[in-house]
C-alpha positions in Angstrom: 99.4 93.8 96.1 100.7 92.2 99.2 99.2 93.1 102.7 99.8 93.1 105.9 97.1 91.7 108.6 97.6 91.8 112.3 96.6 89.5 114.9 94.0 90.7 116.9 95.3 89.0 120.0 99.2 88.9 119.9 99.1 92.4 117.7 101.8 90.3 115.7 102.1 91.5 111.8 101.4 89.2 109.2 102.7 89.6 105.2 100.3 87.5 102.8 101.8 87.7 99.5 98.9 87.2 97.2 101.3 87.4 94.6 103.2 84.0 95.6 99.8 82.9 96.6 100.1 78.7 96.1 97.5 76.2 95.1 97.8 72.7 97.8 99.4 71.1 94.5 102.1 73.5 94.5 103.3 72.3 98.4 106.4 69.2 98.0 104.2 66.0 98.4 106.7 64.1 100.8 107.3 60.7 100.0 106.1 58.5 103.1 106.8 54.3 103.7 103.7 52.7 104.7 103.9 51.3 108.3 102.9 47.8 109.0 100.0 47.3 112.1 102.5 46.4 114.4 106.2 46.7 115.0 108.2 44.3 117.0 110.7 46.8 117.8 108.6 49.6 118.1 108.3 50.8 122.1 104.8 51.8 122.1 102.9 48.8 120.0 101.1 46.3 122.2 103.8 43.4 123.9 106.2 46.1 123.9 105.2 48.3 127.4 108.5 47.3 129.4 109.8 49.0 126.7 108.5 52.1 128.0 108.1 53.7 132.0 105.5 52.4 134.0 102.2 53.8 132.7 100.3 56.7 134.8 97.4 56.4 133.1 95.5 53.4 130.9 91.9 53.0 129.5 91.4 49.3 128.4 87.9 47.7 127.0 88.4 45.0 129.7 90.5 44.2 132.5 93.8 43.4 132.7 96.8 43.8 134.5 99.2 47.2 134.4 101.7 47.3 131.6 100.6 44.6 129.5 98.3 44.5 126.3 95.1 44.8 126.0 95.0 48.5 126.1 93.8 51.4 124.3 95.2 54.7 125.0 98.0 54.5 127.2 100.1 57.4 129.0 103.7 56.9 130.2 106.7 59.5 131.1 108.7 59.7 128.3 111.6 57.8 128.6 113.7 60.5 127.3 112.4 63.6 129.2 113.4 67.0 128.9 112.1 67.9 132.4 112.5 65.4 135.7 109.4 65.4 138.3 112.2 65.4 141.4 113.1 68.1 143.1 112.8 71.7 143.9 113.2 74.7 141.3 115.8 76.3 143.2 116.0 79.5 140.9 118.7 81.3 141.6 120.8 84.4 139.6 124.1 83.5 137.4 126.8 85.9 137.5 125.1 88.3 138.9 122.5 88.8 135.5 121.2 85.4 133.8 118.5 83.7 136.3 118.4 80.3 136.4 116.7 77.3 137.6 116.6 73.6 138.3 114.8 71.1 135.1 112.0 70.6 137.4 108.7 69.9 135.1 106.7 66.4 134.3 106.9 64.7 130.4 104.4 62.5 129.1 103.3 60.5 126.4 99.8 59.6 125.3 100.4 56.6 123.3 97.1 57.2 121.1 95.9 53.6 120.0 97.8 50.2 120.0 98.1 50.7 116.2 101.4 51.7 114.9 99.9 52.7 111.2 96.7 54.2 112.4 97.1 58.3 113.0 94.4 60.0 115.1 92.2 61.0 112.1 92.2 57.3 111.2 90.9 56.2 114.6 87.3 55.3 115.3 85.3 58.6 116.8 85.1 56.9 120.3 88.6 56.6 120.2 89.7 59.8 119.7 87.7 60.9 122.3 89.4 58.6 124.7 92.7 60.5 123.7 91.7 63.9 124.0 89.5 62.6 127.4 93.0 61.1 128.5 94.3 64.6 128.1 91.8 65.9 130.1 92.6 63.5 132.9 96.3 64.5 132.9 96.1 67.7 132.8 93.6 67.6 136.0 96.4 65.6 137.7 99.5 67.4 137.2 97.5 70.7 137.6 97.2 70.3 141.1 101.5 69.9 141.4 102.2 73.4 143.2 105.6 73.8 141.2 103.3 73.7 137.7 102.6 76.9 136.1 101.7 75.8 132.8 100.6 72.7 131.1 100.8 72.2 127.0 100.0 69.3 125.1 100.9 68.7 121.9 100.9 66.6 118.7 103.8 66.1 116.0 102.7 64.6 113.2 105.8 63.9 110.7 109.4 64.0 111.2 109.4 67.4 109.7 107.2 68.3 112.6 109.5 66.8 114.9 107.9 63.3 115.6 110.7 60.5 115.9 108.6 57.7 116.1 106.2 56.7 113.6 103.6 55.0 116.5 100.5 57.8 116.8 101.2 60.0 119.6 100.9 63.0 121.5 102.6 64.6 124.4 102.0 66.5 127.8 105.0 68.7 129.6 104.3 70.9 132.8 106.3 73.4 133.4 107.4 75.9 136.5 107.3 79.0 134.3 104.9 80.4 131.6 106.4 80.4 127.9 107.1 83.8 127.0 104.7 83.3 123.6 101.8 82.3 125.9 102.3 85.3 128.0 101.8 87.2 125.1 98.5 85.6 124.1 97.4 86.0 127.6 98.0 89.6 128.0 96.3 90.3 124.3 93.6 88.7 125.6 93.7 90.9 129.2 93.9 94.3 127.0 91.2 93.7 124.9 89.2 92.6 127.9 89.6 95.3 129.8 89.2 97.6 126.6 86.0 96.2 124.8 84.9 94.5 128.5 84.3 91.3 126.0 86.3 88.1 125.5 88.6 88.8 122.0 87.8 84.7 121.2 83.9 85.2 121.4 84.2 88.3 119.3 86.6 86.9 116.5 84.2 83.6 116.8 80.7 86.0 115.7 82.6 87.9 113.4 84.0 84.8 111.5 80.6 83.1 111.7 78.8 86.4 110.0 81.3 86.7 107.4 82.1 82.9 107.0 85.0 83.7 105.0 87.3 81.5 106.7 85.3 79.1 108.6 85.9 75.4 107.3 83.4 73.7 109.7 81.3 73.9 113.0 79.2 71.7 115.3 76.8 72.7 118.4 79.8 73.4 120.4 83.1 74.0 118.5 84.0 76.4 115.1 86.9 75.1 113.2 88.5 78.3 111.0 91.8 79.6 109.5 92.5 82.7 111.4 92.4 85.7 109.3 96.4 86.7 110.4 97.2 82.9 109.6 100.7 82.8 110.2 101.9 80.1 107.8 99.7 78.1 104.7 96.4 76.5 106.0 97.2 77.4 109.6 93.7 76.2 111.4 92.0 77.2 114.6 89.4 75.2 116.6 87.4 77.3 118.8 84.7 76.4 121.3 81.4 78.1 121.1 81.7 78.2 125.3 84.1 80.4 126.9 85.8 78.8 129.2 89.8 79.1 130.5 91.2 75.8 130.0 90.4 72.4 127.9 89.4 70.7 131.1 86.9 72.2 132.0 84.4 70.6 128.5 82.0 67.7 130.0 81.8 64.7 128.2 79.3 65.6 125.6 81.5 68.5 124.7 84.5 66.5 124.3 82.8 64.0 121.8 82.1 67.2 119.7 85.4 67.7 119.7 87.0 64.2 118.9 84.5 64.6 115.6 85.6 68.0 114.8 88.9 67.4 115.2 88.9 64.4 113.6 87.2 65.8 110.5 89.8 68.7 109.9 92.7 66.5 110.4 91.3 64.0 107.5 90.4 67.2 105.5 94.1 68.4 105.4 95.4 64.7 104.8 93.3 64.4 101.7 94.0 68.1 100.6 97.2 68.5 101.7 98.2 64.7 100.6 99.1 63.8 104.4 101.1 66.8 105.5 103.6 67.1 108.4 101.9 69.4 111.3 101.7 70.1 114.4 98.8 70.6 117.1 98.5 72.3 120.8 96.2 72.9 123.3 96.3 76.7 124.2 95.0 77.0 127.9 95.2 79.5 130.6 98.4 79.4 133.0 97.1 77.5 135.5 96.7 80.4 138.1 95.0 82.7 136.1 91.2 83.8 137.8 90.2 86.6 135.8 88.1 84.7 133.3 89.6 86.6 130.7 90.9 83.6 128.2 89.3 81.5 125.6 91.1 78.1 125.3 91.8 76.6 121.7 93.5 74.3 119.5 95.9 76.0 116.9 97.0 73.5 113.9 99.8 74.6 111.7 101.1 72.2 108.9 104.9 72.6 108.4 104.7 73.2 104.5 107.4 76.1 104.7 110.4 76.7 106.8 111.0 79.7 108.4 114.2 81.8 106.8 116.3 85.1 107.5 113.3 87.6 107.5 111.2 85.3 109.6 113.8 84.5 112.1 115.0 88.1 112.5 112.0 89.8 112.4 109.1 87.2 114.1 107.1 88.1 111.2 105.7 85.8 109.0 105.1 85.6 105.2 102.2 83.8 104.1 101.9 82.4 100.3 98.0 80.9 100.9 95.4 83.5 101.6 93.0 81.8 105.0 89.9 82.6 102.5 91.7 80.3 99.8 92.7 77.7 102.4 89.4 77.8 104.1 88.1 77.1 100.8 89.8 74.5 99.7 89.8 72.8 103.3 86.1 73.1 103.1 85.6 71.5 99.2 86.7 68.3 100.4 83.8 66.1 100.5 84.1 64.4 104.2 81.9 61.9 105.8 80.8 63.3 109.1 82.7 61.5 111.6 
């Protein structure tokens, strides 16, 4: 029998048809070209950086001078941005009924490593920390940009998941306005705050670790699960044990529990999942929020279906792998701690 399961915190529906239910062998394996190291034409290997903007940020192992090799994790505006840093919002009302307003909004790219074959859960530990530290920097930096309301950052992983260049990367847009689906996280979060006087996250997070159903893995300061309203196949949640609003505000030893964690489920869906397309974000608090009442986290959700009619015209989603069966099989893989 089918069911439906709703999200504690969006109080979205979701279908899980146990009888479609799908083994990872039954997912299309898609057929990928192996990259060499380096790519002469490629804009974000090393020799290539006045390929790119000027960088904004740049860790290097020693010194050097801006915009040349040498580096490690490297940020730059995106050469093709879907927001521009100049100007004013300028919102305004069209025809007297549609509001509009100005592109106004900053674009980056964290360029992850100078290797154009090697993906983030290929990277050594102190590496990946560097990129999700470099995130942290950003995000303190374009926070403090009055215009900014909201700050996501993001990885697209596969040209299914809508990367279009094969160099390891990840992405950071601000924006003057709050997206609509984070608004609706938010007030979940508000309601059940103001209902149960408790944060929903640290709830879910002792729940999940009592029944541990669906956990997949944990360290001292971060539980890595697949939520039990999973919207789509082997959709994964990363969830710190410390409450806190935003990303930024981990110290450095919490951050290097993250780069393993992170690390660890991303090579445990390559090597279940045969490399899958996905995507990643980092789900903060809008950037003036001071109630307390949010739990940042990292939601992962491999693209191995596409969303069709009923999906698109209801905003409900029908899952074919139970988050016990994919915690399950996420969990089986035997993983060197990273």
């Amino acid at each position: 029998m089918p069911e439906f399961r709703k999200d504690i915190v969006t109080r979205e529906w979701v279908i899980l048809a146990k009888e479609r239910s799908k083994k990872p062998s039954d997912f299309e394996r898609i057929p990928k070209k192996e990259a060499p190291a380096h790519d002469s034409i490629c804009p974000f290997c090393p020799g290539n950086e006045s390929m790119t903007p000027p960088e904004v940020l740049v860790y290097r192992k020693q010194g050097g001078i801006p915009n040349s090799p040498g580096w490690q994790v490297r940020v730059t505006p995106n050469k093709f941005p879907a927001l521009l840093p100049e100007g004013d919002i300028h919102r305004r009302v069209y025809s007297t009924i549609f509001d509009l307003m100005d592109g106004v909004g900053v674009h980056e790219v964290v360029i992850e490593n100078p290797y154009h074959d090697k993906s983030i859960d290929q990277l050594p530990i102190e590496l990946v920390e560097e990129v999700l530290w470099s995130y942290r920097e950003r995000y303190e930096t374009l926070m403090k940009d009055d215009r900014i309301k909201y700050i996501i950052i993001f990885r697209n992983h596969g040209r299914i998941a809508g990367s279009s260049l094969t160099h390891p990367h990840s992405q950071i847009v601000a924006l003057p306005v709050i997206p609509q689906r984070v608004w609706g996280k938010v007030h979940g979060v508000f309601q059940y705050y103001e209902y149960r006087e408790n944060c929903v996250y640290c709830d879910m997070l002792t729940k999940e670790r009592e029944a541990k159903e669906r956990i997949i893995s944990e360290n001292s300061f971060f539980v890595a699960l697949c939520p039990y309203a999973s919207r789509s196949p082997f959709q994964i949640m990363i969830v710190p044990k410390i409450h806190n609003q935003t990303f930024i505000e981990c110290k450095r030893h919490e951050i290097k529990a993250l780069a393993h964690i992170l690390k660890e489920i991303l090579i445990r869906l390559r090597e279940v999942l045969s490399d899958p397309p996905y995507n990643y974000t980092l789900i903060n608090a809008p950037i003036e929020r001071t109630d307390n009442s949010f739990h940042w986290h990292i939601d992962i959700f491999p693209r191995l279906s596409t969303p069709a009619g009923f999906e698109i015209g209801t905003g409900m989603y029908i899952n074919t792998v139970l988050p016990e069966d994919a915690a399950r099989y996420l969990k089986e893989i035997e993983v060197p701690i990273p």
